[in-house]
C-alpha positions as CSV (number, residue, x, y, z in Angstrom):
1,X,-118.9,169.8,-29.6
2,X,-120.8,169.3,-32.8
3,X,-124.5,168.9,-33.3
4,X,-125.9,165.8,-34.9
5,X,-125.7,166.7,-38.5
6,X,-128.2,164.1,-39.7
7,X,-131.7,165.3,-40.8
8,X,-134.7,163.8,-38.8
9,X,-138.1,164.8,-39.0
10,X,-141.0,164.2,-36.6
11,X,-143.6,163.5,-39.3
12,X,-142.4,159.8,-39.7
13,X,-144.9,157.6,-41.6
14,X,-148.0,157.1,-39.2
15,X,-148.5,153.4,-40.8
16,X,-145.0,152.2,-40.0
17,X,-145.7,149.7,-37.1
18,X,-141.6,149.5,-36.0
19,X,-141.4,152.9,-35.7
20,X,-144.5,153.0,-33.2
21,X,-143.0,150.3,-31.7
22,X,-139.6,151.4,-30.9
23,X,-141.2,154.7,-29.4
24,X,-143.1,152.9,-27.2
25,X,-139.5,150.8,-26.0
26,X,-137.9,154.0,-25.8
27,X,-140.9,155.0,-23.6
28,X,-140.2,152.1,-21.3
29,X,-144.1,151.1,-22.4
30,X,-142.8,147.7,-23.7
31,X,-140.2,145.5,-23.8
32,X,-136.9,145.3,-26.4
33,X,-138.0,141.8,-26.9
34,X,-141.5,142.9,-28.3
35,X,-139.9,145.2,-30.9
36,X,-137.3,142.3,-32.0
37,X,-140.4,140.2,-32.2
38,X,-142.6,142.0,-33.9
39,X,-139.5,142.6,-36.7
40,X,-138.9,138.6,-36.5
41,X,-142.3,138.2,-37.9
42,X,-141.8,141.1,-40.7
43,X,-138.8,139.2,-42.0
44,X,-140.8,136.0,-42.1
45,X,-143.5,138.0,-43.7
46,X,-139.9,139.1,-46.1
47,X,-141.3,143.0,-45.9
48,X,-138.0,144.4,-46.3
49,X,-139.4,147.7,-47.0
50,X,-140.9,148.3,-44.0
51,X,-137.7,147.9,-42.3
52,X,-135.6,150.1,-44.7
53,X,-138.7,153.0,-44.2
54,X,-138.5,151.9,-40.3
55,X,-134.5,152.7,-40.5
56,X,-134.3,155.9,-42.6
57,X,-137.0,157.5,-41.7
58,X,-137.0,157.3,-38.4
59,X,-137.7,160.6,-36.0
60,X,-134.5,160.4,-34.1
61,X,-131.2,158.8,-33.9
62,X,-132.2,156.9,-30.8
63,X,-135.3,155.2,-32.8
64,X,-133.1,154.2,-35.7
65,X,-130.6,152.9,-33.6
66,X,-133.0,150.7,-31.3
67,X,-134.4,149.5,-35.0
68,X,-131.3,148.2,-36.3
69,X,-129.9,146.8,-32.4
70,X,-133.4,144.7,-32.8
71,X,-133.2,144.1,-36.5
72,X,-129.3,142.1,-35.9
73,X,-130.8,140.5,-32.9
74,X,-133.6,138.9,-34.9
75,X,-131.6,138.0,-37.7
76,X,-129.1,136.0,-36.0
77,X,-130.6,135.2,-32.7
78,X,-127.6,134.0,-30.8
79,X,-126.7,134.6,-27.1
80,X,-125.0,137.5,-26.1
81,X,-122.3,135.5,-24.7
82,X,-120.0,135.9,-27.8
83,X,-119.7,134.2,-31.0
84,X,-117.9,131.1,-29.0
85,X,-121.1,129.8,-27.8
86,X,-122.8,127.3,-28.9
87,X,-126.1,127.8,-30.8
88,X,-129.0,127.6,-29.0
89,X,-131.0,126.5,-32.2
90,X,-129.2,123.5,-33.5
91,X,-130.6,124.3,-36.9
92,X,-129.2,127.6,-37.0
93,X,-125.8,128.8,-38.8
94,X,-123.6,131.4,-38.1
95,X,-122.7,133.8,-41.5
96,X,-120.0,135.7,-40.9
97,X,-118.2,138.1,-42.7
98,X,-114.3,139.1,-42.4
99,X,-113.6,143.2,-43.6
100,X,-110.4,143.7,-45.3
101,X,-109.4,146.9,-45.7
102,X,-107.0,147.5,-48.6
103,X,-104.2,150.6,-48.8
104,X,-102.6,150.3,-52.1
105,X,-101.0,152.2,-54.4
106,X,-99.4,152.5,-57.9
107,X,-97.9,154.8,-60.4
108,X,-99.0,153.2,-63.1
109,X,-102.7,151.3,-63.7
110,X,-102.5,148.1,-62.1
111,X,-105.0,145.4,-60.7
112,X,-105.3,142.7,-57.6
113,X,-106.8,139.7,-57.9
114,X,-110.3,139.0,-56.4
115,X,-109.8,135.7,-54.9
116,X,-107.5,134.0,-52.7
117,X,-106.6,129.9,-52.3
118,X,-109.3,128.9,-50.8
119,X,-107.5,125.8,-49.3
120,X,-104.9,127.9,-48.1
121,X,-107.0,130.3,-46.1
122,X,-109.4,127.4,-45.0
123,X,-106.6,125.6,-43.7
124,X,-104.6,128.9,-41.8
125,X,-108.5,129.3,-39.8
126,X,-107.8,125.4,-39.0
127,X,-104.4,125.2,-38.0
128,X,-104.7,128.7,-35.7
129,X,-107.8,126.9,-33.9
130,X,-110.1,129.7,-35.1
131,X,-112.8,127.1,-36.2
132,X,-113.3,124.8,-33.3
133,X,-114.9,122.3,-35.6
134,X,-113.7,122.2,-38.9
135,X,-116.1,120.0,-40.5
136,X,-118.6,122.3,-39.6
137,X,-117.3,125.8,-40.8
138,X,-115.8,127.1,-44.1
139,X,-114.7,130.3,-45.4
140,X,-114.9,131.4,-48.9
141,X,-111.8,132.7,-50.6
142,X,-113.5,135.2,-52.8
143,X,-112.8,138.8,-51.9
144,X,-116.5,140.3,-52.0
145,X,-117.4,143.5,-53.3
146,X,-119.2,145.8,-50.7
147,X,-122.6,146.8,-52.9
148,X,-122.8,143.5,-53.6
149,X,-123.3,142.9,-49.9
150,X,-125.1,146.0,-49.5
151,X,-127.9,144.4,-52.1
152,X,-129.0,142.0,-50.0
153,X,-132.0,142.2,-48.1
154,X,-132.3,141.5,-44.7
155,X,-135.6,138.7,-44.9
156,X,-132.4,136.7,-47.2
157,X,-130.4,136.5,-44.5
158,X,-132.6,135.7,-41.3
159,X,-133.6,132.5,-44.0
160,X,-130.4,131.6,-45.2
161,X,-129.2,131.4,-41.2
162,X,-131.9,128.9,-40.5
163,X,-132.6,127.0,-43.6
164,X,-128.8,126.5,-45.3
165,X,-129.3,122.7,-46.0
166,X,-132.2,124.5,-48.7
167,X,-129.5,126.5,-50.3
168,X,-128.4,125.6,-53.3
169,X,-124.2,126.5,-52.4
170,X,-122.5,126.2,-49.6
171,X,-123.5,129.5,-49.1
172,X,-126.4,131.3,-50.7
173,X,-124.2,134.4,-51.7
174,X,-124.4,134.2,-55.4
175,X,-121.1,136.5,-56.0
176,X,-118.1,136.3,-57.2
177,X,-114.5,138.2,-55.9
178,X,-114.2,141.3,-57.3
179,X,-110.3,142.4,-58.6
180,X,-109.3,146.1,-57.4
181,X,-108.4,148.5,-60.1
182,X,-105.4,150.6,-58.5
183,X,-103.7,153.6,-59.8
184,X,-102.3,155.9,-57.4
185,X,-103.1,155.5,-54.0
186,X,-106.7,154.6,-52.9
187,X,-108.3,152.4,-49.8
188,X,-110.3,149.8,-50.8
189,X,-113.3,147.6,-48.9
190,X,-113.6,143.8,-49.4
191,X,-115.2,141.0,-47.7
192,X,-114.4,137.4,-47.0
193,X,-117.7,135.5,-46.0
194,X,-117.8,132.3,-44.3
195,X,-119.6,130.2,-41.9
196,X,-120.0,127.9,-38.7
197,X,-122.8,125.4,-38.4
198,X,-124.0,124.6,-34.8
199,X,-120.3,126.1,-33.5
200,X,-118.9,129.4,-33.5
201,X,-115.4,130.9,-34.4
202,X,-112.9,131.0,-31.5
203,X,-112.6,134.9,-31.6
204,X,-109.3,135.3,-29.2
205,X,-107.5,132.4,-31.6
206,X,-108.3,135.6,-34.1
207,X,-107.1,138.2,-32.5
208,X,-104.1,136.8,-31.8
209,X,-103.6,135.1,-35.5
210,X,-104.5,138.7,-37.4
211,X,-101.0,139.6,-37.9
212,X,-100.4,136.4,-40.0
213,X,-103.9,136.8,-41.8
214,X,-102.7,140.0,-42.8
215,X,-99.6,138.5,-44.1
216,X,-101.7,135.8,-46.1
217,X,-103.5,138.0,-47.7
218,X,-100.7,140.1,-48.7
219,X,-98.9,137.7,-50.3
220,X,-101.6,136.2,-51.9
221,X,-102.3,139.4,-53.9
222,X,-98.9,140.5,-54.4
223,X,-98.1,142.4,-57.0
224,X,-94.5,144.2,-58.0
225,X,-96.3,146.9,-59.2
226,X,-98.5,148.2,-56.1
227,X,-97.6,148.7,-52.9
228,X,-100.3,147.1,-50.6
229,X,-101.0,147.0,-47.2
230,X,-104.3,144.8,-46.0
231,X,-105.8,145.0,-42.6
232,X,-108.6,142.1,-42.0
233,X,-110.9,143.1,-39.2
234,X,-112.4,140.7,-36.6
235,X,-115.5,138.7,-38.4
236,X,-118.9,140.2,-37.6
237,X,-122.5,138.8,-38.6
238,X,-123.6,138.9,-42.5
239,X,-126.0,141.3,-41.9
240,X,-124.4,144.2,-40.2
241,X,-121.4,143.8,-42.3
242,X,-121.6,146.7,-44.6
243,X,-122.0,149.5,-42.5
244,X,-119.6,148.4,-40.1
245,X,-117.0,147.7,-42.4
246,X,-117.5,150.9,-44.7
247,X,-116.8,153.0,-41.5
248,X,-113.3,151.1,-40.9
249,X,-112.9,152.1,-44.6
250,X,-113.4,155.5,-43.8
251,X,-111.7,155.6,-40.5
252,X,-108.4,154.4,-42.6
253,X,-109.1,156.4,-45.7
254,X,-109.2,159.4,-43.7
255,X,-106.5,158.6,-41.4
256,X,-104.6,158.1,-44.6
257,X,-105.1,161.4,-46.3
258,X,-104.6,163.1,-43.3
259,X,-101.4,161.0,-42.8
260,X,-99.9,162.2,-46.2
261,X,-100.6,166.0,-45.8
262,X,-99.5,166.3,-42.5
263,X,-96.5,164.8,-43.3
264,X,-96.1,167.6,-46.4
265,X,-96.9,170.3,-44.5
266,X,-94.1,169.4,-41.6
267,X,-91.7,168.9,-44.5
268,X,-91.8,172.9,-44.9
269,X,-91.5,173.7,-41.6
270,X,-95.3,174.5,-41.4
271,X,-97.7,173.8,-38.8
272,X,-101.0,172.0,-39.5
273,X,-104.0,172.8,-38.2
274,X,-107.6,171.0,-38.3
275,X,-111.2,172.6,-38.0
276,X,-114.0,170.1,-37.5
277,X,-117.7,170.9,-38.9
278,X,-120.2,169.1,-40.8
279,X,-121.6,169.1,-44.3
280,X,-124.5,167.2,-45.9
281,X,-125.0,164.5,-43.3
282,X,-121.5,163.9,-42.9
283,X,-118.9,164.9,-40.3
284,X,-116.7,167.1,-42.0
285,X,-112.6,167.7,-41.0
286,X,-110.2,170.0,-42.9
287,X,-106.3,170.0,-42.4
288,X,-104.8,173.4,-43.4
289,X,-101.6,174.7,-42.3
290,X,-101.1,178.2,-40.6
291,X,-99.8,180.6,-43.1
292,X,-100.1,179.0,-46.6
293,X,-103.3,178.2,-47.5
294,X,-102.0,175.7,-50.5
295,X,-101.7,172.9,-48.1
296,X,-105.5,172.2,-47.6
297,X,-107.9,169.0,-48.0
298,X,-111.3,168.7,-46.8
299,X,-112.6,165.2,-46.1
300,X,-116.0,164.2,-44.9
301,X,-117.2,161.0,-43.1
302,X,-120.9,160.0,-44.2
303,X,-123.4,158.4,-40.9
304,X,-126.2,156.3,-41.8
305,X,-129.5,157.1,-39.9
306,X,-128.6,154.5,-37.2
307,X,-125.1,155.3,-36.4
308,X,-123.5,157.2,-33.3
309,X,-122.3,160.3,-34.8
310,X,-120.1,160.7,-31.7
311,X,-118.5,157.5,-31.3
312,X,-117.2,158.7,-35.1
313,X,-116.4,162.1,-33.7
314,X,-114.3,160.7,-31.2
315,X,-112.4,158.2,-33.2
316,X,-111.4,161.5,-35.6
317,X,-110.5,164.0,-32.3
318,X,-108.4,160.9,-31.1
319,X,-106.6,160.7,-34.4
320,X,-105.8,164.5,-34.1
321,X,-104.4,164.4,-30.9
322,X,-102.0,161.6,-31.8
323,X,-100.9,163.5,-34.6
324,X,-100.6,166.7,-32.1
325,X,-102.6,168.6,-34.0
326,X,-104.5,171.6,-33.2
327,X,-108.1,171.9,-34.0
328,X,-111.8,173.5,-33.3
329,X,-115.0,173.1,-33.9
330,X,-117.0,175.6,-36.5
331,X,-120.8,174.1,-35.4
């Protein structure tokens, strides 16, 4: 098994009250709720930076991880039930947002579109029953850039869920789609955002409509020139979005690459091999094949401080096996 590769240190900032506070949960000398309180009141008080210090420098995984579990629970503040209950606040919104994970490639420079019919999409999430009230839930068309998401801050989105009617849009994401430059063959992140007003998304009408969201989206961005393959993800709340949906990009990315050498290396009646080790914060996997040392890629997949380095770990051993191959661990 590998160690942790992330870099914690014990001499976390003294003056960082979430930090104490989280110690003191993991302690069992207070309550979860009084550590998702105390950050309710921080994002009123919009101190985003004592959350982002609270988050990365953190001593340990386990305080990190408690920080941001408290940080989504304060944001969005909905039962635990599922995203098909109602609200308990009637004022309070639910802002979603859908990953789509993009394979495509191209031999020669081409570029999709950032945007898809808006109508279109709106009315597929209508006829398939995943909004169980249409006149209060909409879903943007625009295929969102992931640092776009990543810019905004935490105290922005624990306001816009409770005061939408003060937003000047329909929803207070100033961005616009962003197209995908594709030459060769690359995986791409995007996000559709969207949202539900005193109702929530029907999440098994979504699982068992995906296949024909993936088809929408295909053919919405068709092009001759690139081959494309889309995989939307189930939604998940505005503000864990990025992480979560830059590790499905990862997961694929990887599983990708891997994919294509394996495949070359079997072609000459090779065998290919995998070591697993970590580099730089990062869980690290090379393919190689036994005997010829040409057939070799290195890929790493980067953790966030809060982020369970062996649920990660897992998903890449699993992956291996399916593929039957071999590997060890060098940590």
């Amino acid at each position: 098994m590998i160690k942790d590769p992330r870099l914690y240190t014990l001499e976390y900032p003294e003056s960082n009250i979430l930090i104490k506070q989280a110690l003191r949960v993991l302690n069992k000398e207070c309550d979860f709720n009084e550590l998702t309180l105390l950050i309710n009141n921080t994002l009123k008080n919009e101190n985003d930076a004592l959350i982002n210090v609270a988050l990365n420098l953190s001593p340990s995984f386990a305080v990190s991880n408690i920080i941001w579990t408290a940080l989504n629970k304060a944001i969005n503040d909905i039962p635990e039930t599922g995203y098909s209950s109602k609200l308990e606040n009637p004022l309070s919104t639910y802002i979603f947002a859908i990953p789509v994970v993009l394979v495509a490639g191209s031999t020669t420079k081409n570029q999709l579109k950032g945007n898809l019919d808006v109508n279109q999409l709106n009315e597929y999430f209508i006829q398939n029953q995943i909004f169980e009230n249409k006149a209060d839930c909409f879903i943007s068309g625009k295929l969102i850039d992931p640092m776009a998401l990543a810019k905004i801050k935490p105290s922005q989105v624990y306001y816009w869920v409770r005061n939408l009617k003060n937003a000047n849009l329909w929803l207070p994401v100033p961005m616009e789609g962003a197209p995908i430059s594709v030459m060769n063959e690359g995986v791409f992140l995007r996000f559709l955002i969207g949202l539900s007003i005193n109702v929530g998304i029907n999440r098994e009408a979504y699982r068992k409509s995906s296949m024909g969201l993936m088809k929408l989206i295909g053919e919405e961005l068709k092009n001759d020139a690139v081959t494309l393959f889309p995989i939307p993800f189930s939604p998940i709340y505005l503000s864990e979005a990025y992480p979560i949906g830059d590790s499905k990009r990862k997961e694929i990315a990887i599983t990708v690459s891997i994919s294509n050498l394996v495949r070359k290396i079997r072609e000459q009646k090779l065998t290919p091999i995998a070591t697993l080790d970590t580099e730089n914060e990062s869980l690290k996997v090379v393919i190689s094949s036994i005997g010829d040392t040409s057939y070799t890629e290195t890929l790493l997949w980067n953790l966030t401080k809060f982020e369970d380095y062996r649920e990660y770990l897992s998903v890449l051993t699993n992956l291996l096996q399916d593929m039957q191959i071999e590997y060890s661990y060098v940590s």
